[in-house]
C-alpha positions as CSV (number, residue, x, y, z in Angstrom):
1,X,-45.1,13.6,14.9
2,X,-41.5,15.0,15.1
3,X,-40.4,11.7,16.4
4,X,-41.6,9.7,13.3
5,X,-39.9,12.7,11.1
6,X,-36.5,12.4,13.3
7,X,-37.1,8.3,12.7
8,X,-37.2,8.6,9.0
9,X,-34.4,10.7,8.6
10,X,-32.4,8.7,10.5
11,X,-33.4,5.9,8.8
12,X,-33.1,6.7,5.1
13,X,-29.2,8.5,6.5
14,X,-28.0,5.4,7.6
15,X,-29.6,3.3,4.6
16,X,-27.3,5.4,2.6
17,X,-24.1,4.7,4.2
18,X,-22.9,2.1,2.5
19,X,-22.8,4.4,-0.8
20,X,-21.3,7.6,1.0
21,X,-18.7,5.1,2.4
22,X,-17.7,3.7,-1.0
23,X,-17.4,7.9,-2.4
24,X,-15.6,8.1,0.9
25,X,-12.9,5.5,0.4
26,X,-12.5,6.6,-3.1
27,X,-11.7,10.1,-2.0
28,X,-9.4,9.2,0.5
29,X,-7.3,6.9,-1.9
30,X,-7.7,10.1,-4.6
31,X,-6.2,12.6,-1.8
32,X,-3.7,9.8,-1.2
33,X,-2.9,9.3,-4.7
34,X,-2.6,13.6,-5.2
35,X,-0.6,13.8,-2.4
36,X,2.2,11.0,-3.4
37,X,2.5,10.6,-7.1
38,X,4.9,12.6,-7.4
39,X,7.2,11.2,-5.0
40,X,6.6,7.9,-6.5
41,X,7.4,9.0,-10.1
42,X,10.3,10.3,-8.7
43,X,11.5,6.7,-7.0
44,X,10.3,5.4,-10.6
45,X,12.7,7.4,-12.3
46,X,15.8,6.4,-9.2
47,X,15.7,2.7,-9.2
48,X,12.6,1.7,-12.0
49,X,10.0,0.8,-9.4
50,X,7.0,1.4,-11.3
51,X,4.9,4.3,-9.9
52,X,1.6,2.0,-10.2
53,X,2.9,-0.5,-8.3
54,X,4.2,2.0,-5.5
55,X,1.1,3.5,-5.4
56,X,-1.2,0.9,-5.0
57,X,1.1,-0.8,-2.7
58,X,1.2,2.3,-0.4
59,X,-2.6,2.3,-0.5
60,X,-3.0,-1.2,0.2
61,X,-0.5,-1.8,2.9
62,X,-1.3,1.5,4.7
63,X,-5.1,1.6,4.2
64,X,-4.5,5.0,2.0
65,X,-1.9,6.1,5.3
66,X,-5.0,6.0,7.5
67,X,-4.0,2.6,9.2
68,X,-2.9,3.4,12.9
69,X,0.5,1.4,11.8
70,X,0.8,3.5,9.1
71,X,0.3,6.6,11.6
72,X,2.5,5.4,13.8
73,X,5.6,4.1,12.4
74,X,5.1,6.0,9.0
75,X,5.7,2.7,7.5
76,X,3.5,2.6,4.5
77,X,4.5,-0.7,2.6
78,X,4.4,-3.1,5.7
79,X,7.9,-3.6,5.1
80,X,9.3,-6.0,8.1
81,X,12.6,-5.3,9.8
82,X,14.5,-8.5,8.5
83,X,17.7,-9.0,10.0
84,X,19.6,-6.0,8.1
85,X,17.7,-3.6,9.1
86,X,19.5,-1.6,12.1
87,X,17.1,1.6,12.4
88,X,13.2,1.9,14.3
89,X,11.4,-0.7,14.9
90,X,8.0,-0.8,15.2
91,X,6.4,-4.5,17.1
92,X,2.6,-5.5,16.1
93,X,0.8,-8.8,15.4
94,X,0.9,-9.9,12.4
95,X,1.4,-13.4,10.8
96,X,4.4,-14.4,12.5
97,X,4.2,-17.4,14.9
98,X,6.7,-18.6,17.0
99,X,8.0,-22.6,17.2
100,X,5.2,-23.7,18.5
101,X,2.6,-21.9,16.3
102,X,1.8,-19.2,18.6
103,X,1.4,-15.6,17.3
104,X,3.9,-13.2,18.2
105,X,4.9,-9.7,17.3
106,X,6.1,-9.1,14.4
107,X,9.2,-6.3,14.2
108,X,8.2,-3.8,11.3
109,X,10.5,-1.5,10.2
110,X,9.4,2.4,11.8
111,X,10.8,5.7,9.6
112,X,11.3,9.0,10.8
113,X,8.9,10.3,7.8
114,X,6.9,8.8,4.8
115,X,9.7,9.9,2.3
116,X,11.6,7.7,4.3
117,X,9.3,4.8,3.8
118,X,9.1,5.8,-0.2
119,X,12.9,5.8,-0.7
120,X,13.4,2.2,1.8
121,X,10.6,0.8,-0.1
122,X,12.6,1.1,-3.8
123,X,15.6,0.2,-2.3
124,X,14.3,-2.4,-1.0
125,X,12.5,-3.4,-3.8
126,X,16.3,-2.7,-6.1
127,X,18.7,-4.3,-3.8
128,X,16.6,-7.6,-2.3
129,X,17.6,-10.6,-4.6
130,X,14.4,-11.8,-3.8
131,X,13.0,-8.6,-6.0
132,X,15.7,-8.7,-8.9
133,X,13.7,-10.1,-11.8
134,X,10.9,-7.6,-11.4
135,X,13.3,-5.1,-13.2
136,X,13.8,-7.2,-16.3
137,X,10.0,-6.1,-16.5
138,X,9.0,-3.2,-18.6
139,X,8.3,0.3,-15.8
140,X,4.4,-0.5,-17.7
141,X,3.9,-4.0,-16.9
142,X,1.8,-3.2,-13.6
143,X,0.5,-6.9,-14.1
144,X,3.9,-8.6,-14.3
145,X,5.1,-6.4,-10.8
146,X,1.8,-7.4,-9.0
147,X,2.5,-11.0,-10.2
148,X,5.7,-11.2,-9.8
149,X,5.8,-9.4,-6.0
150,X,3.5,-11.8,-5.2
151,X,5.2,-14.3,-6.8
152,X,8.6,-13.3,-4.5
153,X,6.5,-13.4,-1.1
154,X,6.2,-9.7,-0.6
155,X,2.8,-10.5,1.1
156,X,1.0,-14.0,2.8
157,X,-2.0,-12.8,0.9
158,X,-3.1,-15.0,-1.9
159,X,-5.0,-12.2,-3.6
160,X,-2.3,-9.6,-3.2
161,X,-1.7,-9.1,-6.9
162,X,-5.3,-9.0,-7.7
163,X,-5.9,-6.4,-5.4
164,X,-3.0,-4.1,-6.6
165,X,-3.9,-4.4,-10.2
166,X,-7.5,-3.4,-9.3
167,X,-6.4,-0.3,-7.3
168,X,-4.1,0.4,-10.2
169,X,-6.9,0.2,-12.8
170,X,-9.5,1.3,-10.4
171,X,-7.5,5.0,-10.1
172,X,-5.8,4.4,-13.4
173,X,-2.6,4.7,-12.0
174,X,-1.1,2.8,-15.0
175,X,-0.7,6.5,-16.2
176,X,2.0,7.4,-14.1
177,X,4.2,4.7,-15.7
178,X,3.1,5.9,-19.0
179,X,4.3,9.6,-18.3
180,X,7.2,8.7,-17.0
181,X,8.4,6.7,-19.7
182,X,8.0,8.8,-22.4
């Protein structure tokens, strides 16, 4: 008899799961979102990166800072090292391939904390050409940034701005931008 009880429970727990991981991620991005809006309206009011678009970035490219990349390198926009870039690197498969279409490392750049990877990320963002029409956009066109980073190649991902503008709406983060306009 207590077997059958102990098989029920665990089967009605684990029937559940997929519900108590959706709450899950939701909480994680909320903690992540509580944690580092403030730093992003900050960069939003330094350089006119919009704090949406920071945000959902951050949460996207880091997997809410949980990815072990993320952990690691305290990289949270998946920004590679280019050739400027002079400080830690940090090497993982990625997309790149070398010449004859085999997949290599790709060099990432690695910060010595996440306020580090905030302020790079703006400046990045400010001083690429690739980047420089985004800030003819309003700070509130969240749409226009996802679009338009998408647009520039930030990421190989076809859905990229799709999936930033449903974070941002998803958390309403569109209210940062609002707030810090006024």
């Amino acid at each position: 008899m207590n077997i059958l009880i102990f098989s029920f429970l665990l089967l009605t727990s684990f029937g559940s799961s997929t519900d108590l991981t959706e709450v899950s991620e939701y909480e994680i991005r909320q903690s992540y979102i509580d944690q580092y809006k403030d730093l992003a309206i900050v960069e939003m009011q330094r350089t006119g990166v919009p704090a949406s678009i920071k945000l959902a970035q951050a949460i996207l490219e880091s997997q809410s800072g949980q990815s072990l990349f993320a952990l690691q390198s305290k990289n949270h926009f998946g920004i590679k090292c280019k050739d400027t870039w002079r400080g830690n690197m940090y090497l993982q498969f990625d997309d790149d391939r070398d010449a004859d279409g085999e997949l290599i490392e790709s060099c990432f750049r690695s910060y010595e904390g996440i306020l580090h990877s905030y302020v790079d990320h703006s400046n990045f963002l400010k001083y690429g050409a690739a980047y420089s029409s985004l800030f003819q956009l309003e700070k509130t066109d969240y749409k226009g940034w996802a679009k338009g980073l998408q647009d520039a190649g930030y990421a190989t991902d076809q859905n990229y701005s799709k999936k930033l503008i449903s974070i941002i709406e998803h958390h309403q983060l569109y209210l940062f931008d609002i707030k810090s306009s006024i």
